[in-house]
ZAMARGU-4260 file (C-alpha; in steps of 0.2 Angstrom, whole numbers, plus 5000, padded with zeros to 4 digits):
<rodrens>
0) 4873/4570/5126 | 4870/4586/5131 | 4849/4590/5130 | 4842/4601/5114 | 4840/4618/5121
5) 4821/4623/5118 | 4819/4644/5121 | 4799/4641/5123 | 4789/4629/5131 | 4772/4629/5135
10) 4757/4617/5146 | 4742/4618/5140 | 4728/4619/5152 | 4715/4606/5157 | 4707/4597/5147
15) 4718/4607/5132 | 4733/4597/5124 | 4745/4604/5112 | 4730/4609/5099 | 4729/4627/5110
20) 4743/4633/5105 | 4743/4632/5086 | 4742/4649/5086 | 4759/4649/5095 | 4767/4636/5084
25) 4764/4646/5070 | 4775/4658/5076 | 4787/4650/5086 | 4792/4631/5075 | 4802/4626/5091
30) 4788/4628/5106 | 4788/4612/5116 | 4773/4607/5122 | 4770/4594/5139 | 4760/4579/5136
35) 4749/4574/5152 | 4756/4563/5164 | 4744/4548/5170 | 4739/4556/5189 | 4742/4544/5204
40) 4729/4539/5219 | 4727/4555/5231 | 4743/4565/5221 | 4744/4583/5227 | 4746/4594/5214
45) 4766/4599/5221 | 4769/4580/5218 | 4762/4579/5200 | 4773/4594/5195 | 4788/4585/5202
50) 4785/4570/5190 | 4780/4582/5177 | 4798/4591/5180 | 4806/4575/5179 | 4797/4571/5164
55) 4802/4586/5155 | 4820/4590/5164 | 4829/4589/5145 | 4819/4600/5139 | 4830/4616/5143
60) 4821/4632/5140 | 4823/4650/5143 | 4804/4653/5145 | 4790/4641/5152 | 4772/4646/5152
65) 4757/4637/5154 | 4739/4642/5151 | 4726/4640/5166 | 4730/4626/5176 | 4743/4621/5164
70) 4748/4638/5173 | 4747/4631/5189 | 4758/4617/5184 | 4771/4626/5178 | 4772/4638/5193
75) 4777/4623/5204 | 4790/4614/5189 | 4797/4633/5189 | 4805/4630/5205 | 4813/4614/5200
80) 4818/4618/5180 | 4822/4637/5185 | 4819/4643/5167 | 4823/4661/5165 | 4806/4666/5165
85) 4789/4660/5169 | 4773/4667/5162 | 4755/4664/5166 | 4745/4665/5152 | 4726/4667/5159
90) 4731/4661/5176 | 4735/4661/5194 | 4744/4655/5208 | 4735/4648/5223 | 4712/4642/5222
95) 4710/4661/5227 | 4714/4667/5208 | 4701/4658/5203 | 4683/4668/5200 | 4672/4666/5217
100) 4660/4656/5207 | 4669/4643/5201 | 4678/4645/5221 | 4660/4638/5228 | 4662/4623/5216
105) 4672/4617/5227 | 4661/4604/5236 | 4658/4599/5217 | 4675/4594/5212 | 4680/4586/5228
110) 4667/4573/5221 | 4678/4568/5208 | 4663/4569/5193 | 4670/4585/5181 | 4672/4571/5167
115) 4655/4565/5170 | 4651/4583/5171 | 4659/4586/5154 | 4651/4574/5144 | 4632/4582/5148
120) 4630/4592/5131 | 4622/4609/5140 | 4636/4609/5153 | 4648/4608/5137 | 4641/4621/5127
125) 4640/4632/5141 | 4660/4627/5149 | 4664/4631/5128 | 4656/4647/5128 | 4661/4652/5147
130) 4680/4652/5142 | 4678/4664/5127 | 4679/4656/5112 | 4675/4668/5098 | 4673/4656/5086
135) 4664/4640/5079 | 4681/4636/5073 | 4691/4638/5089 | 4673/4630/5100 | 4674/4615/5090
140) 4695/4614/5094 | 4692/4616/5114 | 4678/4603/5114 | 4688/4589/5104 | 4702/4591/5115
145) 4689/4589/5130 | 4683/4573/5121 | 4700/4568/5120 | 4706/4573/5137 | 4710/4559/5151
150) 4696/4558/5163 | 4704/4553/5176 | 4718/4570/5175 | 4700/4580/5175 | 4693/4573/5190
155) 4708/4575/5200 | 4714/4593/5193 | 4699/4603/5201 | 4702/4594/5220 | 4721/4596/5218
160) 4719/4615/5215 | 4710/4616/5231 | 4721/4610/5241 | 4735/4617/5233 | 4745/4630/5244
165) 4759/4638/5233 | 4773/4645/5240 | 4784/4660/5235 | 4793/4656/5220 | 4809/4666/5220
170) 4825/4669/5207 | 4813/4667/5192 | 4804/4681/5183 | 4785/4680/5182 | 4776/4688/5169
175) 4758/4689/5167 | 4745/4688/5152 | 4727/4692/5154 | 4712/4693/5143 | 4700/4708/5152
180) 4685/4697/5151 | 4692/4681/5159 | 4678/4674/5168 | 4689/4661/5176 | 4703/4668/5182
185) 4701/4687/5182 | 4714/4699/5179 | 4720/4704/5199 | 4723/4720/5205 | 4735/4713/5218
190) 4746/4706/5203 | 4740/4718/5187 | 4744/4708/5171 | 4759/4711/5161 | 4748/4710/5145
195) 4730/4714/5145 | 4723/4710/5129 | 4705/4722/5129 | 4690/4711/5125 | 4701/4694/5126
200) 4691/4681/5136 | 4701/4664/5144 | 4706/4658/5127 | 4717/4672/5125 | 4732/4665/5116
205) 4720/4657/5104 | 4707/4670/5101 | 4721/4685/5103 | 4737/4677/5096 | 4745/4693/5089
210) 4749/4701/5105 | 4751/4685/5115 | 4765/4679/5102 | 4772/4696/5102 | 4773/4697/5121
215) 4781/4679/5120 | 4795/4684/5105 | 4800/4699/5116 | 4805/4687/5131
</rodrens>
């Protein structure tokens, strides 16, 4: 049977599931988006997006996209699926798009305690507010999916990026979507966003959908 052709799909980023992109469904009734895979013992984050690619491989698509390290993923399932296009939606390729401070976390997440991390109720409020929510509505929707998130996928994400060396990815096109006030991964004059949405912070498709979605319908 030949597999349902999907124009858009979209990975969410860490700790997100397919409640971020509500403001994307809206618009787009066919995106797909990923469910996490269960992370094995001392994975790379190469090796998680080759099961991921497997997991997703009859899901054709013209465009994949993925938000943060949902980002990440997708850049490494690119050079497996070659969809037509990729695009980074308040992202980066490689630990050095990350902001420094997060950078000097590092020693932090090689612990393995960002879940334990997650649960204290000042860290939360301050991750929440840190990624630009403008909202009470669109807070409360990021720190459910947190409470919902697998704490295992959240210890080993931060480690995985670390370690994560990228390498050129060619034959696909790469598009780029920033919010200006991204405080975790911002814009980078080395690889100036395609789309910078002025006062959007790292929850730009949610907080900024009519650009993003526009940006997206044109692809």
């Amino acid at each position: 049977m030949k597999a349902k052709h999907n124009h858009l799909v979209l990975i969410p980023g860490l700790g997100a599931d397919h409640r971020l992109f509500e403001p994307q469904r809206q618009r787009f009734p066919g995106l797909f988006v990923p469910t996490w895979l269960a992370t094995e013992r001392n994975e790379s984050l190469q090796a998680y997006a080759g099961r991921f690619a497997r997991a997703i491989a009859d899901k054709v698509c013209d465009v994949l996209g993925g938000v943060s390290f949902g980002g990440m993923i997708a850049y490494e399932v690119a050079r497996l699926l070659r969809p037509r296009t990729l695009v980074l939606i308040a992202s980066g390729v490689g630990r050095q798009a990350l902001a420094q401070s997060l950078q000097m976390l590092a020693p932090v997440a090689a612990l393995g305690l960002t879940s334990q991390l997650a649960t204290i109720p000042v860290l939360r409020r301050f991750v929440v507010s840190h990624l630009g929510g403008s909202t009470e509505r669109e807070q409360k929707v990021f720190a459910d999916m947190m409470d919902d998130a697998d704490p295992a996928l959240l210890n080993w994400a931060p480690n995985a990026i670390m370690r994560w060396e990228p390498k050129p990815l060619r034959g696909v096109s790469i598009k780029r979507i920033h919010g200006s006030d991204d405080r975790v991964f911002p814009p980078d004059g080395n690889h100036p966003p395609d789309l910078l949405v002025e006062g959007a912070g790292h929850l730009v498709n949610m907080t900024h959908p009519g650009p993003v979605n526009d940006f997206l319908a044109a692809l």
